[in-house]
C-alpha angles and dihedrals in degrees: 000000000000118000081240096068089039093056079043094054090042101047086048087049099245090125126033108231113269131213132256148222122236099276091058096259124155098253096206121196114224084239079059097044086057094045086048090048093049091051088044091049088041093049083050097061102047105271125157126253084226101046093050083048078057097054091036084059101043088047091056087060091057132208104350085062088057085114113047082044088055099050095044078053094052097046087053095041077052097048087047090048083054099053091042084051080055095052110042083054091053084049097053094050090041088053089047092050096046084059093051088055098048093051086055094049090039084052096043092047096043085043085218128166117315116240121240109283093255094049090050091054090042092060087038095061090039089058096052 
């Protein structure tokens, strides 16, 4: 993480201010290492910079906060799931596509058989 974005977290209150050795350098706890690790994955996962002020909030408050942690959690486990969903179809039609390709370029370097006319269109239209 760049001190940027730590100077960022801090300044938006996602991170206390920490203390520092002589030379000016962060001192981070291992408890805020892990802290620093969960907002890196959540940031990398989409998550809102509003949404991760919420659960830091909500953190700070400690236990009696676990479910409305839990359910800001879910709703974002089910907004990833989603985007995996999204993905994984993209990559199913890229992978579809690539193949197409590669029948057309197996078929221009071995100079075989041309297809019928229609089939020809068809794979054609399929590749674009």
């Amino acid at each position: 993480m760049t001190a940027h974005t730590l100077r960022y977290y801090e300044r938006v209150g996602l991170i206390q201010p920490v203390g520092r050795a002589r030379n000016g350098h962060r001192r981070y706890s291992e408890a805020d290492e892990a802290w620093l690790n969960f907002l890196h994955c959540m940031r990398a996962t989409n998550m809102s910079i509003r949404e991760m002020q919420r659960y830091a909030e909500l953190r700070e408050k400690g236990d009696a906060t676990s479910l409305e942690r839990r359910n800001l959690l879910e709703d974002h486990q089910a907004a990833i799931a989603a985007q995996i969903a999204a993905l994984q179809e993209a990559h199913t039609l890229l992978t579809h596509k690539i193949a197409n390709y590669k029948k057309i370029e197996e078929r221009i370097r071995v100079g075989g058989p041309k297809p019928a006319e229609e089939e020809l269109e068809s794979e054609l239209a399929e590749a674009s």
